[in-house]
C-alpha positions as CSV (number, residue, x, y, z in Angstrom):
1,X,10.9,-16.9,-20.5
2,X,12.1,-13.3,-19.0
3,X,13.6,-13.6,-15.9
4,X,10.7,-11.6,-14.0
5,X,8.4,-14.3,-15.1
6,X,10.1,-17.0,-14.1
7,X,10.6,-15.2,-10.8
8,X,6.8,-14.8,-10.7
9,X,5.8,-18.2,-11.4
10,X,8.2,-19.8,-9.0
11,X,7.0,-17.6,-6.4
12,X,3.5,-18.7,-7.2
13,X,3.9,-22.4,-7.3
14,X,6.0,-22.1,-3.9
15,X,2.9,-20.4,-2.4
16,X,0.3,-22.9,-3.9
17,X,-1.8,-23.5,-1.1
18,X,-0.4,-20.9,1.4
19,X,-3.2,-18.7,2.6
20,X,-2.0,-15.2,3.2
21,X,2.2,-16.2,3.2
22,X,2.7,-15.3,-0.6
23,X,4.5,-12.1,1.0
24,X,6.7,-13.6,3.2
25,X,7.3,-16.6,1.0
26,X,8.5,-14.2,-1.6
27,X,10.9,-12.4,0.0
28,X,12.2,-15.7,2.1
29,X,12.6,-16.0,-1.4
30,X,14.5,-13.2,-2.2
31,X,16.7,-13.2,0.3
32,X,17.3,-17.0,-0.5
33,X,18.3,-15.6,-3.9
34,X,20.6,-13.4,-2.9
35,X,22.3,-14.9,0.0
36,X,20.8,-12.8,2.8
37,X,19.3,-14.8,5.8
38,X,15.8,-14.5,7.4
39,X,14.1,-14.6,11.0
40,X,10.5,-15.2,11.1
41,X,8.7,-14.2,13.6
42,X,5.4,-15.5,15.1
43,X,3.3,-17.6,17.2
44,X,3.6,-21.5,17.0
45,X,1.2,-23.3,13.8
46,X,1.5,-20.2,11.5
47,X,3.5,-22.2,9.0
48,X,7.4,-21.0,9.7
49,X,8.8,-24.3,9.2
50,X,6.4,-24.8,6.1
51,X,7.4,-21.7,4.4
52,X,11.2,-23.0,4.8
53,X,10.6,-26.4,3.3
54,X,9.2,-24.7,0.3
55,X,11.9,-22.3,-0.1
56,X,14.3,-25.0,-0.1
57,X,12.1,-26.7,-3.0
58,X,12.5,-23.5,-5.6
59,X,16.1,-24.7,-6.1
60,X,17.3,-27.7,-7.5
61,X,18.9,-30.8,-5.4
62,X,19.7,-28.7,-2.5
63,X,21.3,-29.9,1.0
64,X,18.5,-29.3,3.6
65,X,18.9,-29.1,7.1
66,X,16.4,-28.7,9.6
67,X,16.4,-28.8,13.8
68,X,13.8,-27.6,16.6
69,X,16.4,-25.6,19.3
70,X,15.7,-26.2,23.1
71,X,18.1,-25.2,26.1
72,X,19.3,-28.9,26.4
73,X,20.6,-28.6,22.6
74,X,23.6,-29.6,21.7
75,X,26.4,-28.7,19.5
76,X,26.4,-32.3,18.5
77,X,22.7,-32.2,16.9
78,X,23.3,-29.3,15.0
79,X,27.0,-29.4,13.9
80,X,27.7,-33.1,13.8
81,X,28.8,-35.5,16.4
82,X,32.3,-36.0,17.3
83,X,34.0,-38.8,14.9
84,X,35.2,-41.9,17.8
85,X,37.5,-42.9,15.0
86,X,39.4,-39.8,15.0
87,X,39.6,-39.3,18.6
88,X,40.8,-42.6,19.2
89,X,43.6,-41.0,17.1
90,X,43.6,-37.2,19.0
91,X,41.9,-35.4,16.4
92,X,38.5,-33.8,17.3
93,X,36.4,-33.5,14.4
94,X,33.0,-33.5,13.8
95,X,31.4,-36.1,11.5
96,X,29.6,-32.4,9.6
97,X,27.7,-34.6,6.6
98,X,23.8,-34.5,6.8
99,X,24.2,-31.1,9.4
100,X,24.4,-28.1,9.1
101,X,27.8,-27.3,8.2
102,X,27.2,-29.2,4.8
103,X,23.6,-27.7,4.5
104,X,22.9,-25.3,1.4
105,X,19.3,-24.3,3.4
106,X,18.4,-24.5,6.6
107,X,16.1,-23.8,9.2
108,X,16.4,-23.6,12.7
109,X,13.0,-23.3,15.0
110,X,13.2,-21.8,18.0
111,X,16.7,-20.2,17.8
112,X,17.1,-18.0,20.8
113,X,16.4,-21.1,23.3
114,X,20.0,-22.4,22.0
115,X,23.0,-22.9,24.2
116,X,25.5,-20.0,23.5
117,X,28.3,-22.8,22.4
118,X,25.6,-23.3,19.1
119,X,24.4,-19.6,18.7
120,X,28.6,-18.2,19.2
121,X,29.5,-21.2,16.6
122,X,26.5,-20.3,14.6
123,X,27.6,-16.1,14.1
124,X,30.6,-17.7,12.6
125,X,29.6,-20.1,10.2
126,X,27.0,-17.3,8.6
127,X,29.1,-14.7,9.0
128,X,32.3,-16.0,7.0
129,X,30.4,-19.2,5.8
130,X,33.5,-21.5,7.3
131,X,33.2,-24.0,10.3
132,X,36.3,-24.7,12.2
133,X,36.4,-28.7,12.1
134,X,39.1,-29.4,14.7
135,X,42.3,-28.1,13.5
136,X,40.5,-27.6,9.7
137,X,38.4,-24.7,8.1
138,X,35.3,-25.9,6.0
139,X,34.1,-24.1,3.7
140,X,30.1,-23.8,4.3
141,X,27.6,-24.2,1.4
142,X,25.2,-22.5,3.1
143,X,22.8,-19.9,0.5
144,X,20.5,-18.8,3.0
145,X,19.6,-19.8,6.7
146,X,15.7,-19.4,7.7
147,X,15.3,-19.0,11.5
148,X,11.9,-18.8,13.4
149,X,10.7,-18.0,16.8
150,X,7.6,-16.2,19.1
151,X,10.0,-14.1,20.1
152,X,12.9,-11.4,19.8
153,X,16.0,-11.7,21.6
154,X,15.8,-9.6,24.5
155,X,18.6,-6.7,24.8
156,X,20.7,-8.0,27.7
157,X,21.2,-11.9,26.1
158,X,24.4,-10.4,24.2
159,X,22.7,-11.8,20.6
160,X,22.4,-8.4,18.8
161,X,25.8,-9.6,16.8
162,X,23.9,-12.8,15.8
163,X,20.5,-11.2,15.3
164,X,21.7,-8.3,13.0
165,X,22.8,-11.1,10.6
166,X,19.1,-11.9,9.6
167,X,18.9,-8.7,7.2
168,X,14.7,-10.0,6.2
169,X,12.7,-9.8,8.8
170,X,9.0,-11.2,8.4
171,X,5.9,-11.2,10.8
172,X,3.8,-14.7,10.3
173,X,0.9,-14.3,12.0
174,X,-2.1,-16.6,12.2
175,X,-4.9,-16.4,9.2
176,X,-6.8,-13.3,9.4
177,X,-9.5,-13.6,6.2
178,X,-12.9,-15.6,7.0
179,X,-12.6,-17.0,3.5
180,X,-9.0,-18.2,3.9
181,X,-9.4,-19.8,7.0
182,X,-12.5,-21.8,5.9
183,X,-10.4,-22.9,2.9
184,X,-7.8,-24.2,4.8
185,X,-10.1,-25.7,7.4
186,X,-11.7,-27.8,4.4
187,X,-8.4,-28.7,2.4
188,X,-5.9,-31.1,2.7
189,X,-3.2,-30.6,5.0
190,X,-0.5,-28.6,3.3
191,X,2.6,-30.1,1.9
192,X,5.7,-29.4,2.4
193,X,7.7,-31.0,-0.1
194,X,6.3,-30.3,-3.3
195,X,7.4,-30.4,-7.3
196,X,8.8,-27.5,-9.0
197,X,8.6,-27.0,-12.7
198,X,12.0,-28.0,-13.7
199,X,12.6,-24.8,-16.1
200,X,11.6,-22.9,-13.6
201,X,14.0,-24.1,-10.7
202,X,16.9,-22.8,-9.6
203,X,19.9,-23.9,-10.7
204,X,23.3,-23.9,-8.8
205,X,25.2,-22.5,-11.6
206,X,22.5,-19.6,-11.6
207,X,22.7,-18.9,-8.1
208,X,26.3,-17.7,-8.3
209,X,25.4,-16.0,-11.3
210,X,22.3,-13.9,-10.5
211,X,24.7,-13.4,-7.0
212,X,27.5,-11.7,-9.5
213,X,25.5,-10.1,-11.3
214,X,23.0,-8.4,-9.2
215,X,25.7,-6.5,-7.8
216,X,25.9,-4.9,-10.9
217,X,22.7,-3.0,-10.5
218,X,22.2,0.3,-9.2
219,X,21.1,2.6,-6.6
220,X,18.6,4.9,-8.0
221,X,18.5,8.7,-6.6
222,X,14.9,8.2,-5.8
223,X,16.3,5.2,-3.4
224,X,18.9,7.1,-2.2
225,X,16.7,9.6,-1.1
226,X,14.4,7.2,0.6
227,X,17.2,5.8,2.2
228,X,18.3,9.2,3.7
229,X,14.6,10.2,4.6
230,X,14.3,6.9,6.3
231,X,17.5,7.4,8.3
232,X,16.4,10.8,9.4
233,X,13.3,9.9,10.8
234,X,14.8,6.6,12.8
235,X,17.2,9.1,14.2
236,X,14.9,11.3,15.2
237,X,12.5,9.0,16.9
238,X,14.9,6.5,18.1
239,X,14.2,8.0,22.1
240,X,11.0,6.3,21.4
241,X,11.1,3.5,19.0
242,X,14.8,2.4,19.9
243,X,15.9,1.5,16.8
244,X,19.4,1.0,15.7
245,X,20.3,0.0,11.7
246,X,23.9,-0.9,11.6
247,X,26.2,0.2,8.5
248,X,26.4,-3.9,8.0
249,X,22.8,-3.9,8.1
250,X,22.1,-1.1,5.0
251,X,24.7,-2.3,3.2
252,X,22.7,-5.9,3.2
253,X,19.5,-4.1,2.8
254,X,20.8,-2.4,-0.2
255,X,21.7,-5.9,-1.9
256,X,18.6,-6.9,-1.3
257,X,16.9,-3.9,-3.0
258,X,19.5,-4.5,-6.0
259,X,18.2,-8.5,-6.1
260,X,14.8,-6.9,-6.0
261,X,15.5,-5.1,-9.1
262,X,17.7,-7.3,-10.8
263,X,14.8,-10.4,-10.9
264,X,12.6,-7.4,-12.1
265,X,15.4,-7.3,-15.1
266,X,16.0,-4.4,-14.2
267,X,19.6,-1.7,-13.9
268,X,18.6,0.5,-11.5
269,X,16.3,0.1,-8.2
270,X,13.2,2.0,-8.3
271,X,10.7,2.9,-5.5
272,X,9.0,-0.3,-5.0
273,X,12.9,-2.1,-4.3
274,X,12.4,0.0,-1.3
275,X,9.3,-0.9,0.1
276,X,11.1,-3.9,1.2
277,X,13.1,-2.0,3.5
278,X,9.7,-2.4,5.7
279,X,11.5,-6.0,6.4
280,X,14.4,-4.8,7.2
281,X,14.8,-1.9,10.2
282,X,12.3,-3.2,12.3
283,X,13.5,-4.8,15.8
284,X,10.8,-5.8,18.0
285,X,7.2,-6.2,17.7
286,X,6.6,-2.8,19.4
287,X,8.2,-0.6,17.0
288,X,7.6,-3.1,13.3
289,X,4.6,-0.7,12.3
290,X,6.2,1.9,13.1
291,X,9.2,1.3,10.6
292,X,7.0,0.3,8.4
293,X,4.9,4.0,8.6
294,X,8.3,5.4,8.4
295,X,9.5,3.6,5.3
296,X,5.9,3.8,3.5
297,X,6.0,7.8,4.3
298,X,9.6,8.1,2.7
299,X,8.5,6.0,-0.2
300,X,5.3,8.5,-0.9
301,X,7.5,11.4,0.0
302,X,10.3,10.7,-2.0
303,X,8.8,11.8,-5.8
304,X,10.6,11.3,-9.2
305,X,14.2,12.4,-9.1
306,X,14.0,15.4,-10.8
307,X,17.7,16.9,-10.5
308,X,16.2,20.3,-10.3
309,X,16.6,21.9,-6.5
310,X,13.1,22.5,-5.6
311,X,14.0,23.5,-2.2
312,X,16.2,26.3,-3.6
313,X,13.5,27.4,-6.0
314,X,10.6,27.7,-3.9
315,X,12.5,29.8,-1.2
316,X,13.2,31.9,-4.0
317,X,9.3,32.2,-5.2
318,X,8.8,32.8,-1.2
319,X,11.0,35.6,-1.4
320,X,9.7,37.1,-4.5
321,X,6.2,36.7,-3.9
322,X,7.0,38.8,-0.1
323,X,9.1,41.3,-2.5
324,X,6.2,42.1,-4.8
325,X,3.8,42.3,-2.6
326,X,6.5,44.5,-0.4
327,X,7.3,46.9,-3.9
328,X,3.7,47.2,-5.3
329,X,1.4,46.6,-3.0
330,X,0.2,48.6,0.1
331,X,0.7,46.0,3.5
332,X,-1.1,48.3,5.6
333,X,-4.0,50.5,5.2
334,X,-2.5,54.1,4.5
335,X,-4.9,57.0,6.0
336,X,-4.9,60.5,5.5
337,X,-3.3,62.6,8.0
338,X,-1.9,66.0,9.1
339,X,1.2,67.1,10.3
340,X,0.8,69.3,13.7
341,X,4.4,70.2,15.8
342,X,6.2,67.5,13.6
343,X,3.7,64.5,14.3
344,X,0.9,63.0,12.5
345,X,-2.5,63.6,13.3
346,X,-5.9,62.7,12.1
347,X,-8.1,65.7,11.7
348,X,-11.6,64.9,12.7
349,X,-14.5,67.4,12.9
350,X,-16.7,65.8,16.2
351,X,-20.3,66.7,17.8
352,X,-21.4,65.4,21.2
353,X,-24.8,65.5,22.3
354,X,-26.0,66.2,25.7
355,X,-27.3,62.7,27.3
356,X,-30.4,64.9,28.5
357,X,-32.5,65.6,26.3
358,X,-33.6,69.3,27.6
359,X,-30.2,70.2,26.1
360,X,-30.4,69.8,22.7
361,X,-27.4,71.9,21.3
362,X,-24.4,69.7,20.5
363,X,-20.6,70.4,22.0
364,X,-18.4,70.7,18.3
365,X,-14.9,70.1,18.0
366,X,-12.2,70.2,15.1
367,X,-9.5,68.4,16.9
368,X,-6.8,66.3,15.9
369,X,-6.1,62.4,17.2
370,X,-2.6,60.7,17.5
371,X,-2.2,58.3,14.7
372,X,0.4,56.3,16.3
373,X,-2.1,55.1,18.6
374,X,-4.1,53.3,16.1
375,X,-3.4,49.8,17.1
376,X,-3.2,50.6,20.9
377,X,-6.0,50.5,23.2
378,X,-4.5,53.4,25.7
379,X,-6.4,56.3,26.6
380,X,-5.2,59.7,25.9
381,X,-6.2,63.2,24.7
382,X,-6.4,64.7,21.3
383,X,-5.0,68.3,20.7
384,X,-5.9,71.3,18.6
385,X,-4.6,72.8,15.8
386,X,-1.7,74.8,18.1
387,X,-1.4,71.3,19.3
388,X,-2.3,72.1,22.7
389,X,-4.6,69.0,24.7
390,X,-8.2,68.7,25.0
391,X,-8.5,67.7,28.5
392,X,-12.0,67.0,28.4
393,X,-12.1,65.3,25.9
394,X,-10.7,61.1,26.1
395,X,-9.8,58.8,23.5
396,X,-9.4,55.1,23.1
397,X,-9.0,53.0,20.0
398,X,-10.1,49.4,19.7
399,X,-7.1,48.1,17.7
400,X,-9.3,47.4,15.0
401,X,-9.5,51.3,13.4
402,X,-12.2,52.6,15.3
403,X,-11.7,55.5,17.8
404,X,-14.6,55.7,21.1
405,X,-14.4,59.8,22.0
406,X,-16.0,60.6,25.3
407,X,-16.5,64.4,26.3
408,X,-16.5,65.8,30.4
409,X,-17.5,68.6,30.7
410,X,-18.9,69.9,33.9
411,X,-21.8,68.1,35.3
412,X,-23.0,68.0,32.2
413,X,-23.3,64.1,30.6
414,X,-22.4,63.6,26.8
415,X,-23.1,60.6,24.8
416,X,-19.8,59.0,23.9
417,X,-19.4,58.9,20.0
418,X,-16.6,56.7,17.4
419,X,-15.0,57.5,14.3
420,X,-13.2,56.0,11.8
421,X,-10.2,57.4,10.2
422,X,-10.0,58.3,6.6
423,X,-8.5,55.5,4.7
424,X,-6.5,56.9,1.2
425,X,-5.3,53.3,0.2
426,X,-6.8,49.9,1.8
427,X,-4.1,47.3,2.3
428,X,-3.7,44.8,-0.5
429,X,-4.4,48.0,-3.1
430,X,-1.9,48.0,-5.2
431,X,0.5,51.1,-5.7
432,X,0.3,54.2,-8.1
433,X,3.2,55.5,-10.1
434,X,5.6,52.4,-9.3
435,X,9.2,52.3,-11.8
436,X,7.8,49.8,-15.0
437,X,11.4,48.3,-14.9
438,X,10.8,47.1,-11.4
439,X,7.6,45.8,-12.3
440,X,9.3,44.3,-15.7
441,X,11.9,42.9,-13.6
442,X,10.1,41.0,-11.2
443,X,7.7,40.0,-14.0
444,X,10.3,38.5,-15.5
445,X,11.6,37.0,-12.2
446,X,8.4,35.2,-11.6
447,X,8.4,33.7,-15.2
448,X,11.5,32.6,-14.9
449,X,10.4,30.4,-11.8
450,X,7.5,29.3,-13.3
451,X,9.7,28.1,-16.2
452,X,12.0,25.7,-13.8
453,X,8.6,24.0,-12.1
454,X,7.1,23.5,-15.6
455,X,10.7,22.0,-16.4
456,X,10.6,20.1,-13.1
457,X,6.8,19.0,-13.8
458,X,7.7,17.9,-17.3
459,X,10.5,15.7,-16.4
460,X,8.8,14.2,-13.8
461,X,5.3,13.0,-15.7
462,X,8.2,11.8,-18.3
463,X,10.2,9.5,-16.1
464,X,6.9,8.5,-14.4
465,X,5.3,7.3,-17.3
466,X,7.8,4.6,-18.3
467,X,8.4,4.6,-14.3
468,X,4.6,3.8,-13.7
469,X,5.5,0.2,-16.1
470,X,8.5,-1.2,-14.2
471,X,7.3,-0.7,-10.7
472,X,5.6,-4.3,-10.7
473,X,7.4,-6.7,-8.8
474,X,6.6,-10.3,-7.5
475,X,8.1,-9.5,-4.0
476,X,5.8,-6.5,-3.2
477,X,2.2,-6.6,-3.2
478,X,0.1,-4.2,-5.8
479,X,-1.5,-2.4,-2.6
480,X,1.9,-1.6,-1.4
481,X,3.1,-0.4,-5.3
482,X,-0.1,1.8,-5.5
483,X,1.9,3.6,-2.1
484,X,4.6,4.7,-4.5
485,X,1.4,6.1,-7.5
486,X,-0.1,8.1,-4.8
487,X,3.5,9.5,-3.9
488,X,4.1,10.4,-7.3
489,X,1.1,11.9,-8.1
490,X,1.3,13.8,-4.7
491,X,4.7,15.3,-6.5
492,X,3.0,15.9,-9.9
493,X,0.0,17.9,-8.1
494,X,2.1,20.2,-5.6
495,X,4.3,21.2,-9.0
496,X,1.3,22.1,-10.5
497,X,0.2,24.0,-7.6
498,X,3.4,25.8,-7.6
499,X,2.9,26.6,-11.2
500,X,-0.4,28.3,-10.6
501,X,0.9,30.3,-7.5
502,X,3.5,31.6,-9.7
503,X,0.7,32.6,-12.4
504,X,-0.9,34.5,-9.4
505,X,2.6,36.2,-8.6
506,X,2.5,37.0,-12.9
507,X,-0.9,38.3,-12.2
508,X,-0.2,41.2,-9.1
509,X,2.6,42.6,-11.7
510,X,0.3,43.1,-14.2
């Protein structure tokens, strides 16, 4: 049996019966796996301690504690009580069997009610898994601690140290699907202690082995970037989400995502390792779906790792596609003009009639209008051919190439009359009698782009073809995978949109 089957089976037959906790059972599971502790979070009755119990029944024989924390706990109840014997003798030791010291699993309800003599004892014993029996140091068995409660801890209870520990971080909420909730209404209540295919247990010789080598996988670029798009964004909203990922913290993440991958048999973590950073970064309940629109958004945005610089290539198709259009195409619409005292003019032969109709013998003027005025809406005169003004006569463009001329004359009323300037080349048209070697050369430029996104676009439908296979994984749900297909084949689509702009480019050189 392949190690991602097992994986999958026990996973299932943990969750037989668990409406709508497979998620969070599998990663409990995971991080169970590989030694990384989890805090569930959630109102009372959604099954914490349940989801526990069955972790602790995927491995073989293991050493179980559990204990419900109040404010009137005691160090005693959780640690072991004080051996009489040994005090009688001036030796304070705890009496650790059957507590948690000695526990491989455990799970502690309610932990942020605790006294701060447990929860300062606790940050110890999961931190450097020792406990400091009088004047000895035990080593602690423990794999992975569970911890549960309705709550966070709030900012000012100093137990930021103690909550960074739980790297997985799960919401258990209350049933949510009509069909689920009927089933569980009608079934047998749920057990918690239940039998595990033997060849599908987990051994304790295969704990610290899958431990070693998981280690041994890899980060994959794609991850890496994920990693560093994630980071960006939590930086950039932390004002408003107030979230803070310690170095400790990533690093766990990280051997989390390499677990992920090695269960998945595989060398190298892939896109869907690091949808389970959703678990991880989140805080509080006010900012969990946000991380979790953060991660998902780095996950689609992230692409196939092509190890071509994209960036780097479409600023230079930017820059080439404002350079052709710069050398062989007119950006402005290019009119005909005349030169009169060293300034450009546009000759225009004009006729205004006399508002009265008695008068019906037109006023007509060659004169000659400012072209620099074209895109202003100023009033001014035009001049004659000496270049001398015509004072009765007023102009005013409407910054959109047409030209209102009004005549006064007299008493005399004229009706006002517009003209448009003679246009020799429209913009967009392209040039006449440009250098062939320019045009050769920035043909060639354009092919030569086009060549590193059809390079880019080949090695990406590559990679995400035997990519597409090994993104599966019993620790991430297919809705979430699909997140990562999208992504992709957002990547695949803007390449081939890039492709065809640079066909356009090919096209204006021709």
């Amino acid at each position: 049996m392949g190690l991602q089957k097992r994986i999958s089976d026990l996973v299932a037959s943990v969750s037989a019966g668990m409406f709508e906790r497979e998620e969070i059972i599998a990663v409990s599971l995971l991080g169970a796996l590989c030694g990384q502790n989890t805090f569930l979070y959630g109102p009372p009755g959604t099954a914490k301690s349940l989801i526990s119990r069955r972790i602790a029944c995927a491995f073989e024989q293991p050493t179980y504690f559990e204990y419900l924390m109040n404010r009137f706990s005691t160090p005693e109840e959780v640690f072991g009580p004080v051996s009489i014997k040994a005090l009688k003798e001036d030796h304070y030791i705890r009496k650790t069997d059957n507590y948690l010291p000695k526990a491989e699993f455990a799970f502690l309800d309610e932990i942020w009610k605790s006294s701060p003599a447990i929860l300062n004892t606790l940050l110890t014993l999961i931190n450097e898994h020792v406990f400091r029996n009088g004047e000895a140091v035990e080593k602690a068995p423990l794999k992975a601690l569970i911890a549960a409660s309705n709550e966070t801890p709030d900012a000012n209870q100093g137990l930021e140290a103690l909550y960074d520990r739980f790297i997985v971080r799960l919401m258990a909420g209350p049933i949510r699907e009509t069909q689920h909730f009927d089933q569980l209404l009608n079934n047998k209540p749920t057990k918690a202690k239940i039998d595990i295919p033997s060849a599908i247990q987990v051994k304790s010789n295969e704990w610290a082995e899958w431990m070693e080598q998981s280690q041994q996988v890899k980060l994959s670029a794609e991850t890496l970037t994920i990693i560093h798009l994630i980071r960006e964004q939590l930086e950039l909203q932390y004002e408003t989400l107030k979230v803070y990922v310690s170095d400790r913290r990533w690093q766990r993440a990280a051997m989390l995502m390499k677990a992920a991958a090695f269960f998945n048999e595989r060398k190298e973590t892939n896109h869907s390792d690091a949808l389970l950073l959703q678990h991880c970064l989140w805080t509080h309940e006010e900012n969990r779906q946000a991380v979790w629109d953060i991660v998902a958004d780095a996950v689609k945005a992230s692409g196939i790792d092509s190890g071509i610089d994209l960036a780097e290539t479409d600023k230079r198709k930017d820059m080439l596609d404002k350079e052709i259009h710069t050398e062989l195409y007119h950006s402005e619409n290019v009119y005909k003009t005349v030169s009169v005292g060293g300034n450009e003019f546009f000759q225009q032969k004009v006729s205004f009639l006399p508002e009265d109709s008695y008068y019906k013998h037109p006023e007509e003027f060659e004169i000659y209008i400012r072209s620099d005025k074209l895109k202003s809406t100023d009033t001014f005169h035009p001049v004659d051919a000496k270049g001398n003004e015509e004072k009765e006569i007023y102009c005013r463009f409407d910054g959109q190439g047409t030209c209102l001329l009004e005549y006064k004359s007299g008493g005399l009323k004229y009706k006002k009359t517009k003209i448009k300037p003679s246009v020799l080349f429209h913009k967009g048209d392209k040039k006449k009698d440009i250098n062939s070697r320019l045009i050769s050369s920035l043909s060639q430029s354009v092919m030569e782009i086009r060549d590193v996104f059809q390079r880019t676009l080949s090695k990406v439908e590559g990679k995400f073809k035997v990519h597409k296979s090994k993104l599966s994984s019993p620790f991430v749900p297919a809705d979430k995978v699909n997140l990562v297909v999208l992504g992709i084949a957002k990547q695949i689509e803007d390449l081939q949109l890039r492709i065809k702009d640079c066909e356009r480019l090919e096209e204006l050189c021709r």
